[in-house]
C-alpha positions as CSV (number, residue, x, y, z in Angstrom):
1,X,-38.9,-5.4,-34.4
2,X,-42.2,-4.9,-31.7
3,X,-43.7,-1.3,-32.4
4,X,-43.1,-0.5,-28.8
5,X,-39.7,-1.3,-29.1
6,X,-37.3,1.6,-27.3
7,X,-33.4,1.8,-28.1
8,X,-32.9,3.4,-25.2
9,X,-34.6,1.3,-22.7
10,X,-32.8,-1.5,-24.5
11,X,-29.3,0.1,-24.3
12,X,-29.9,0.9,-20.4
13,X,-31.3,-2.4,-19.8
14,X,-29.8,-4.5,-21.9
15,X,-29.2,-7.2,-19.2
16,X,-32.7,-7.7,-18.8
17,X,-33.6,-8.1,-22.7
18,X,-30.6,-10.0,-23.3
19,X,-31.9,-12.5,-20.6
20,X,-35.4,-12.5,-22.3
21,X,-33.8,-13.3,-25.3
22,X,-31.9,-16.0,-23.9
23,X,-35.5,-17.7,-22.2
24,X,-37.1,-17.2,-25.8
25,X,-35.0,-18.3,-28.3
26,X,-32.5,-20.9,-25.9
27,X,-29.4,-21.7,-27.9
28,X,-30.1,-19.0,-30.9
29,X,-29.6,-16.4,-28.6
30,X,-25.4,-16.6,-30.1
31,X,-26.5,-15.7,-33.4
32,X,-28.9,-13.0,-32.0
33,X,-25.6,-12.3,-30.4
34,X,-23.7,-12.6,-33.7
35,X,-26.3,-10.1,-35.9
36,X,-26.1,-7.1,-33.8
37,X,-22.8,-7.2,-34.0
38,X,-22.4,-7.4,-37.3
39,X,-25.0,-5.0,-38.0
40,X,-23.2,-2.7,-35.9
41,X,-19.9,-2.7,-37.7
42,X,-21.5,-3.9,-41.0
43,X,-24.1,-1.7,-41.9
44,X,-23.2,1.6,-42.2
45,X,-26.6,3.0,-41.3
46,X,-26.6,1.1,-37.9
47,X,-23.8,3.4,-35.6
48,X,-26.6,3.7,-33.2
49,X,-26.8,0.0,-31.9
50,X,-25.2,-0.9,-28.6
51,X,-21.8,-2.4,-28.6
52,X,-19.2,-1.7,-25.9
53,X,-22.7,-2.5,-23.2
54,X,-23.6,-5.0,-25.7
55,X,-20.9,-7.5,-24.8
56,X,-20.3,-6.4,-21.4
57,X,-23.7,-7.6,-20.7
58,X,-23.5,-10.7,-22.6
59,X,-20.4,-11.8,-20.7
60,X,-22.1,-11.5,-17.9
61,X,-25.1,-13.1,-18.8
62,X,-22.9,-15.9,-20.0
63,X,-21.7,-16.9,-16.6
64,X,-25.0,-16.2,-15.0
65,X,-26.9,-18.7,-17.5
66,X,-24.0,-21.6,-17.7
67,X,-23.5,-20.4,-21.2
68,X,-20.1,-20.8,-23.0
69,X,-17.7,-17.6,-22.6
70,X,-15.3,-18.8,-24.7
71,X,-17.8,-19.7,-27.6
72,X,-19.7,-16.2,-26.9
73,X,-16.4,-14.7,-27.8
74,X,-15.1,-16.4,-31.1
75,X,-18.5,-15.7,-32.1
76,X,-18.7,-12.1,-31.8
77,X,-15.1,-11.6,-32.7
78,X,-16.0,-13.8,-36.0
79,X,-19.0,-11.0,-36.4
80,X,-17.0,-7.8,-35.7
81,X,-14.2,-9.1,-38.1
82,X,-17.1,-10.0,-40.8
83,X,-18.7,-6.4,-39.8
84,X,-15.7,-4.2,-40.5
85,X,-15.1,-6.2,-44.2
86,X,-18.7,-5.7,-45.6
87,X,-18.3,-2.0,-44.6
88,X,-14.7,-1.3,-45.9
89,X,-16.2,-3.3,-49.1
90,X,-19.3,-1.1,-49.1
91,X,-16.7,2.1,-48.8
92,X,-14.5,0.9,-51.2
93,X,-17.7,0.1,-53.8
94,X,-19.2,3.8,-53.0
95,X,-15.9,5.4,-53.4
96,X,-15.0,9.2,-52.8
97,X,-18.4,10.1,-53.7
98,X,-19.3,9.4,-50.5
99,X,-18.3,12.5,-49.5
100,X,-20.1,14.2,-52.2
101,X,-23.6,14.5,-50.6
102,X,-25.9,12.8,-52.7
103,X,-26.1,9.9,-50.1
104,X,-29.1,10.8,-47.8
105,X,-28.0,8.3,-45.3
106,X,-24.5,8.8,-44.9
107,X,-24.1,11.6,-42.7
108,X,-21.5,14.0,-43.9
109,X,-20.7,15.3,-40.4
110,X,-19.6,11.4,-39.3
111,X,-17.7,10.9,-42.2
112,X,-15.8,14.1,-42.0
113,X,-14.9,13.7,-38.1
114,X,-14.0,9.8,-38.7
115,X,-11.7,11.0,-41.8
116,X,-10.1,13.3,-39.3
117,X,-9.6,10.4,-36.8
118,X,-8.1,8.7,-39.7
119,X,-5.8,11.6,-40.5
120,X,-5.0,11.8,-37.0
121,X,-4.0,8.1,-35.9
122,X,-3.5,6.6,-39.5
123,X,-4.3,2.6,-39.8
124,X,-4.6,2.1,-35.7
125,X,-7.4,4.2,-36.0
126,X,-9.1,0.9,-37.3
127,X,-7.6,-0.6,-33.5
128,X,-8.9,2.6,-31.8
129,X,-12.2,3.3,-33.3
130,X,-13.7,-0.1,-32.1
131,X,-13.5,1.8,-28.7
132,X,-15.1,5.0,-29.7
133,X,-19.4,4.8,-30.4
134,X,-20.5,5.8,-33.9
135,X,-16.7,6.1,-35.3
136,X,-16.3,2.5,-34.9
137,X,-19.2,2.5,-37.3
138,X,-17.6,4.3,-40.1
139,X,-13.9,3.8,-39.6
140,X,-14.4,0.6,-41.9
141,X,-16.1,2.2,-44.1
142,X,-13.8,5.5,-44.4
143,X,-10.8,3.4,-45.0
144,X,-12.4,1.2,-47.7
145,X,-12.9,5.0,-50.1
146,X,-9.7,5.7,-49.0
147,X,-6.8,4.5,-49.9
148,X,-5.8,1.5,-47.5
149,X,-4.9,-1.8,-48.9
150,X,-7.6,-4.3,-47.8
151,X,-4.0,-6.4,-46.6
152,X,-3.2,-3.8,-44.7
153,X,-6.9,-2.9,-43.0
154,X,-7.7,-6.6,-42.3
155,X,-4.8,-6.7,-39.8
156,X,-5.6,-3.8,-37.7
157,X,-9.5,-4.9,-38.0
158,X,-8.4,-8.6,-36.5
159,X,-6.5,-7.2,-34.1
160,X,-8.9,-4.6,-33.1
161,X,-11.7,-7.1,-33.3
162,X,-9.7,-9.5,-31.1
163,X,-8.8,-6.9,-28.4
164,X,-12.5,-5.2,-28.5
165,X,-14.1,-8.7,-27.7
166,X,-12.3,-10.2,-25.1
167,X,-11.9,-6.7,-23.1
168,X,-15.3,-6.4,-22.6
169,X,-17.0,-9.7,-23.1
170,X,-14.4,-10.9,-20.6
171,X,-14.7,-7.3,-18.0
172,X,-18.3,-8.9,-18.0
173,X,-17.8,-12.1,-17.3
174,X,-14.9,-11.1,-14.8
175,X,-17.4,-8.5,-12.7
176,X,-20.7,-8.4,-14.3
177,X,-22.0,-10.9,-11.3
178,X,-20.7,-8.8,-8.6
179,X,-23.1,-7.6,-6.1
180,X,-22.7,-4.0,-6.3
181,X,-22.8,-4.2,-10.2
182,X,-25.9,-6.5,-10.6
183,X,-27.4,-4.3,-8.3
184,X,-26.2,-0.9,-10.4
185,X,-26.3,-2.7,-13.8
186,X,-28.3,0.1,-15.7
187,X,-25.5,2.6,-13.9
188,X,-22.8,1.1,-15.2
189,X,-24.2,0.6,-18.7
190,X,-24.6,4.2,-18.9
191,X,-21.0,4.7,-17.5
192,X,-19.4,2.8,-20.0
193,X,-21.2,4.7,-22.6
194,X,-20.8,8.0,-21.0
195,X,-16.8,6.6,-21.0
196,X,-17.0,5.3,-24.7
197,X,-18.3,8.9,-25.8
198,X,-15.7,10.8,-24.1
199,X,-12.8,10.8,-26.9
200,X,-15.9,12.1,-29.4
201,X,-16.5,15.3,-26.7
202,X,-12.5,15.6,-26.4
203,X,-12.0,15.7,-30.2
204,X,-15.1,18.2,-31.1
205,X,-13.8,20.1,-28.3
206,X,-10.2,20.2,-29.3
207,X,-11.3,21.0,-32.7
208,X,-13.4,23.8,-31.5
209,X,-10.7,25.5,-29.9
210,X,-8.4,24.6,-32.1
211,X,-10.5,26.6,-34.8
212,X,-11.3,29.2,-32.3
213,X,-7.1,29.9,-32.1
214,X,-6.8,29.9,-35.7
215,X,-9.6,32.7,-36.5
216,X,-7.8,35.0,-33.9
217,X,-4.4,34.3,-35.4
218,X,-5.6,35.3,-38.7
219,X,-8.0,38.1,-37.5
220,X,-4.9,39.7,-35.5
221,X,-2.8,38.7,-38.7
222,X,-4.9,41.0,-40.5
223,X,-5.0,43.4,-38.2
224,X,-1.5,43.9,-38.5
225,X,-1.3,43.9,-42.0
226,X,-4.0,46.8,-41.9
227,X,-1.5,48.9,-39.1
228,X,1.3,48.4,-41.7
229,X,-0.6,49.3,-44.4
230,X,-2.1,52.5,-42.7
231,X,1.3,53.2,-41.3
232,X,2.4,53.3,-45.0
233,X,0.3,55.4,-46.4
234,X,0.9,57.8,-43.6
235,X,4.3,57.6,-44.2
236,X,3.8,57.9,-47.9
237,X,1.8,61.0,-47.1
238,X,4.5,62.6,-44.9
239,X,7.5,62.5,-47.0
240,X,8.6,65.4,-49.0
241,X,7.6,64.9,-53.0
242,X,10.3,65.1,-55.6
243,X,10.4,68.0,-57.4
């Protein structure tokens, strides 16, 4: 990777490098194609590289360059399959002490939100997570130290896969060459992102209120409990002793 290399510039402009690529390495461009996807849903380390943009952009370089949709797809759905099994296996290798801190580069915080998800939308969170940045990263990965049959994970990480690859690699090869969106390319990269990110914000801020509701139910709860037990004791103090 160049030293000046910059993963946001990339992300934003992905059409651009993707069409650099495409003049510098001609027909290897697919399995350029193929590793960052796999990378991306493989390596657990790797949530930050683009994905949803990714193939959005490469479906519409596809038409743009004569290149073969249809192979551009079975390839990357072939990677994002491959990518979900190497980090399920990685999980289910690491185990539950992947929670316990010791790894420096899993991040506790992701682990913890993406169990939630799991908790939340059991086995389709495999289907739903491939839509969702950083989560589809570690959903694999969550279910393998969990307890999910491998049987069980590999269909919702087909289907997921399936659905993932042909929504986007085909939206871009639908109406990536329109004028407005050639012309805005960089704007709607950052609007599918800003889209992709939403259900994270939603779910923090759910959570966040969520907890908020639960600290004033127990701090009135105790409140209460100290009005009875005041009321009590004055009550205690009031009545007449027994001679």
């Amino acid at each position: 990777m160049p030293e000046d290399f910059n993963l946001v510039d990339f992300i934003l402009h992905v059409d651009d490098h993707l069409a650099e690529l495409l003049k510098q390495y001609g027909t290897a461009f697919y399995w350029i194609l193929f590793a960052i996807v796999f990378v991306e849903t493989g390596v657990v380390v790797m949530p930050f590289l683009p994905g949803d943009s990714l193939l959005f952009a490469a479906g519409a370089l596809a038409v743009q360059a004569g290149l073969s949709v249809p192979l551009i797809m079975v390839m990357l759905f072939i990677a994002a399959v491959l990518g979900d099994t190497v980090n399920y296996h990685i999980g289910k290798f690491i185990g539950p002490a992947a929670f316990s801190g010791k790894y420096r580069f899993l991040k506790q915080a992701h682990l913890v939100k993406t169990q939630k998800f799991f908790e939340k939308h059991g086995g389709k969170a495999i289907v739903y997570a491939r839509f969702v940045p950083i989560v589809r990263t570690f959903a694999p990965f969550v279910a393998g130290v969990g307890t999910m049959s491998y049987g069980r994970f590999l269909w919702f990480n087909v289907f997921g896969a399936f659905v993932w690859v042909v929504a986007f690699v085909g939206a871009g090869a639908l109406f990536g060459n329109l004028p407005f969106i050639k012309d805005n390319f960089s704007k709607v990269i950052l609007a599918i992102i800003v889209v992709s990110v939403l259900p994270i914000f939603f779910e923090w801020w759910k959570a966040k209120r969520e907890a908020k509701q639960e600290a004033e139910i127990a701090a009135k709860a105790a409140a209460d409990e100290a009005a009875a037990d005041e009321a009590a004791k004055q009550d205690a103090a009031g009545a007449p002793s027994k001679e």
